[in-house]
C-alpha positions in Angstrom: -7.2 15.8 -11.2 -7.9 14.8 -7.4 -11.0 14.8 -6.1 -11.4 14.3 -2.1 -14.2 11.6 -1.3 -15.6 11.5 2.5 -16.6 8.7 4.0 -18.8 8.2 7.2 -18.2 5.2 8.3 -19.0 3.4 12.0 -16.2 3.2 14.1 -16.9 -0.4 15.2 -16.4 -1.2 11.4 -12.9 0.2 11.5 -12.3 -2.1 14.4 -12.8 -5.2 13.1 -10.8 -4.0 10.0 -8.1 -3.3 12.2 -8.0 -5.4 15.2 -10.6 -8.0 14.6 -12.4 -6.6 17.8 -15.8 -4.9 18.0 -16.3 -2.2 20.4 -19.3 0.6 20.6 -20.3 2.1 17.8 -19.4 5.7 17.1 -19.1 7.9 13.8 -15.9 8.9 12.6 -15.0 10.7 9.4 -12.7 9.4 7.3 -11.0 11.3 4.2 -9.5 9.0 1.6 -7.8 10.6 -1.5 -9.3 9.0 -4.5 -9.0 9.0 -8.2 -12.2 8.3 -9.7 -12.5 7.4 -13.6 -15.8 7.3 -15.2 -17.2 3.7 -15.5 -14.5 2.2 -13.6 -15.8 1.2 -10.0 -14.1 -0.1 -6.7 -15.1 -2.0 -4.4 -15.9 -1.4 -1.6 -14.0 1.6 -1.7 -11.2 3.8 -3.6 -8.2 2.9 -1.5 -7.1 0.0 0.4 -6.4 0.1 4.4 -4.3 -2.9 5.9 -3.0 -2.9 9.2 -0.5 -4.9 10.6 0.9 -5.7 14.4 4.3 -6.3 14.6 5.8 -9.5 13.9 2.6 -10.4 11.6 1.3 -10.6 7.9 -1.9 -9.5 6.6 -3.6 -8.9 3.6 -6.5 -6.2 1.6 -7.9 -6.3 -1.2 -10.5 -3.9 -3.3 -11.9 -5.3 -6.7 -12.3 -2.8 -9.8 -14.9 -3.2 -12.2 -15.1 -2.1 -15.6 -18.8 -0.3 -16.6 -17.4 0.8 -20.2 -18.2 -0.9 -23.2 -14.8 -1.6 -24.2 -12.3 -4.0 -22.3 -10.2 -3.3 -19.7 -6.5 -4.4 -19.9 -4.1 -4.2 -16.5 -0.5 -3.7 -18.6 1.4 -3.6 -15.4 1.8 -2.7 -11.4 4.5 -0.1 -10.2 4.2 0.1 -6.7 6.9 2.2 -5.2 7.0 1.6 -1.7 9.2 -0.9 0.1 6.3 -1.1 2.8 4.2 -3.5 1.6 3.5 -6.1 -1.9 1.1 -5.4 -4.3 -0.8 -8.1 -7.1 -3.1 -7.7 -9.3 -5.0 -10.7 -10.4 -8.2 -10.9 -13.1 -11.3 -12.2 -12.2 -13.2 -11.5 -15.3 -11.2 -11.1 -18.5 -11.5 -7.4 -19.3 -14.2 -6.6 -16.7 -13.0 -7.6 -13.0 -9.5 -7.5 -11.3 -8.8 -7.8 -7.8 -5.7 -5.7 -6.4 -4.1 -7.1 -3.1 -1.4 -5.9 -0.9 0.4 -7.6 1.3 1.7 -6.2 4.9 4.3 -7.3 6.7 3.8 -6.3 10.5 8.0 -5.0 10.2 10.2 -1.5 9.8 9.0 1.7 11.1 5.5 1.9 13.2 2.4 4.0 12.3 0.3 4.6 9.6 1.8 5.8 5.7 0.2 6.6 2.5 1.0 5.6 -0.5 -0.1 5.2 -4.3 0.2 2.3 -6.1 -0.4 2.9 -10.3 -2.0 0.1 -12.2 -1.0 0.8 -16.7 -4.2 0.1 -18.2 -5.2 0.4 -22.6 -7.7 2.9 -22.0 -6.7 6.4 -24.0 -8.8 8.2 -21.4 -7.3 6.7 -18.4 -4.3 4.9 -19.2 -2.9 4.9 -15.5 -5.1 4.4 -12.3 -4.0 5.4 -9.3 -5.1 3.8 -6.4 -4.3 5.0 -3.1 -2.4 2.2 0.0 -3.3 3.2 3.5 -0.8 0.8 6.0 -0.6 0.6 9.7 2.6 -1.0 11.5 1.2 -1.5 15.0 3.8 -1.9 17.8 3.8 -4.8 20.2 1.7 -3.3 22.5 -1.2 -0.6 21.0 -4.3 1.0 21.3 -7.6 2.2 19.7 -8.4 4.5 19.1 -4.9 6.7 19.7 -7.0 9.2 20.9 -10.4 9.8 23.4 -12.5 13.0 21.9 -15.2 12.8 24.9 -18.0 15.3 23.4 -18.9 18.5 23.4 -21.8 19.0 25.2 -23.8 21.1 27.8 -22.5 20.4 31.3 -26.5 20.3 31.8 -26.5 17.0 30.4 -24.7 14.8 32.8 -24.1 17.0 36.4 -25.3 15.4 39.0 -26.2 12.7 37.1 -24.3 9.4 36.8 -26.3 7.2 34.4 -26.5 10.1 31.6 -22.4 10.8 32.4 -22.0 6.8 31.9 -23.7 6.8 28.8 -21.5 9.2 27.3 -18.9 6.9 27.8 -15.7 6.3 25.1 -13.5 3.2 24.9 -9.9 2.6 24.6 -8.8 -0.7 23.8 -5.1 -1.7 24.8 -3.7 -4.8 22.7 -1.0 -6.9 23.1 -2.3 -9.4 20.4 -1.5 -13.2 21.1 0.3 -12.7 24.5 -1.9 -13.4 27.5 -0.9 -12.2 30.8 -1.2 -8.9 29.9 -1.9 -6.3 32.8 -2.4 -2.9 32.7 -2.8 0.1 35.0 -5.0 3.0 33.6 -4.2 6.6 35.1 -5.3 10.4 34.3 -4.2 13.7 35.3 -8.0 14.5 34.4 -9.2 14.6 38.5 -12.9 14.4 36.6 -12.6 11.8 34.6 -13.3 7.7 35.3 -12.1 5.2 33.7 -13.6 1.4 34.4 -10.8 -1.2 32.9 -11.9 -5.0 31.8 -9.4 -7.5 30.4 -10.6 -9.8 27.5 -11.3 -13.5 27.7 -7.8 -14.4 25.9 -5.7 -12.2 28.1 -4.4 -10.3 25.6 -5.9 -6.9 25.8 -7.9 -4.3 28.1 -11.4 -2.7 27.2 -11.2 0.5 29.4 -14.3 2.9 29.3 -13.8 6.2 30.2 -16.3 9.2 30.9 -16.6 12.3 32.9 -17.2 12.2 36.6 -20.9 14.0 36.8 -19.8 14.9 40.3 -16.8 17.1 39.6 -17.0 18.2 35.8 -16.6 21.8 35.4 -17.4 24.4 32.3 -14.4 24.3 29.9 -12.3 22.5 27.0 -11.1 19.0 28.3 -7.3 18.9 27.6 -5.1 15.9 29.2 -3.5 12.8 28.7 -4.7 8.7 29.6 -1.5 7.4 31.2 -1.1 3.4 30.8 1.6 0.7 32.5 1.9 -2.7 31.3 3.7 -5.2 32.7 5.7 -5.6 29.1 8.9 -5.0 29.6 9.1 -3.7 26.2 6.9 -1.1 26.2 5.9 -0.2 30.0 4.2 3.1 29.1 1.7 4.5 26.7 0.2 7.7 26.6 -3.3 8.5 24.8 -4.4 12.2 24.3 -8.2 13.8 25.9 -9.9 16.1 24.5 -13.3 17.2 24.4 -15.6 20.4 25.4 -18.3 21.2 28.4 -20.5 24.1 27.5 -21.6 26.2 30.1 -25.3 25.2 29.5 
């Protein structure tokens, strides 16, 4: 059977998981399909995310541990996807293993799932399947590919522009190893503001974005973040707003 585990996990976290850049923290929920067996643990979770940007390699690993008294025996690895690699490796003969997968930053973009199944000896689980979460990023990305702004009383931040600046999101734009990267940050939101700084290495944009205390009205918040780069691959991006003013 599969069971559904939810994680709450800091967004700054998934960051440096994915880009290797910290930004403010926020909570996001993550859902990750697992397949729990009794006394078999993994660490430091059920399922294994790797991201990769274009053109580059990069690994994950999670490590299981066996709780039961008898040994555990990894018989083989059937990994069905062409996406990505997969090893397992023992650490501690019958006890730990450490399963790696391997990403190469190539093929279609965006994120896939996929289950890789370890054979074990154990009658009572004699295949574990662990679920692959992979990210192809394109030359050019961002993070998240999405602003979610709130939902809030309009109380809270009209008329006032230190409260409205604390409600503040950020979207990062990468272009990962390639300085001289310039953007232009643009909304069809009239309320919103967006303040754009470029990183020491020149290779991406922090851009913090929040409602204009000045103009916001009641209402859902439905547009789109319009960005030009000076790539002459990939010139535009577009990131979806949302987000909710209540009339109070």
């Amino acid at each position: 059977m599969m069971f559904t585990i939810y994680l709450i996990l800091r967004v700054s976290a998934v960051i440096v998981l994915l880009s290797g850049a910290v930004s403010r923290p926020l909570q996001a929920q993550i859902k990750i399909a697992a397949y729990p067996v009794e006394g078999i643990d993994y660490v430091p979770m059920p399922a294994v995310f790797v991201a990769a940007p274009r053109g580059t390699i990069k690994e994950a690993s999670i490590e299981l541990r066996n709780r039961k008294p008898e040994p555990l025996e990894i018989a083989g690895l059937e990994n069905p996807s062409k996406r990505f690699a997969a090893r397992i490796e023992p650490l501690e003969s019958g006890r730990r293993y450490r399963l790696t997968v391997t990403l190469k930053g190539e093929g279609p973009a965006g994120k896939q799932r996929d289950i890789v199944l370890l054979k074990t000896n154990l009658q009572s689980a004699p295949v574990l399947r662990i679920p692959v979460n992979t990210y192809v990023q394109e030359k050019i990305y961002t993070f998240p590919d999405s602003v979610f702004l709130g939902r809030f009383g309009i109380s809270e931040v009209r008329g006032n522009a230190q409260a409205a600046r604390k409600m503040a999101q950020i979207l990062m734009v990468y272009r990962k190893g390639l300085p001289g990267f310039e953007i232009k940050v643009t909304s069809d939101l009239p309320f919103l503001k967006i303040d754009s700084q470029r990183g020491p290495r020149g290779d991406q944009w922090e851009n913090w974005v929040w409602l204009d205390p000045d103009r916001i009205k009641p209402g859902e918040i439905k547009g789109t973040i319009f960005i030009e780069t000076n790539d002459p691959d990939i010139p535009k991006l577009s990131v979806p707003v949302a987000g909710s003013l209540l009339p109070k």
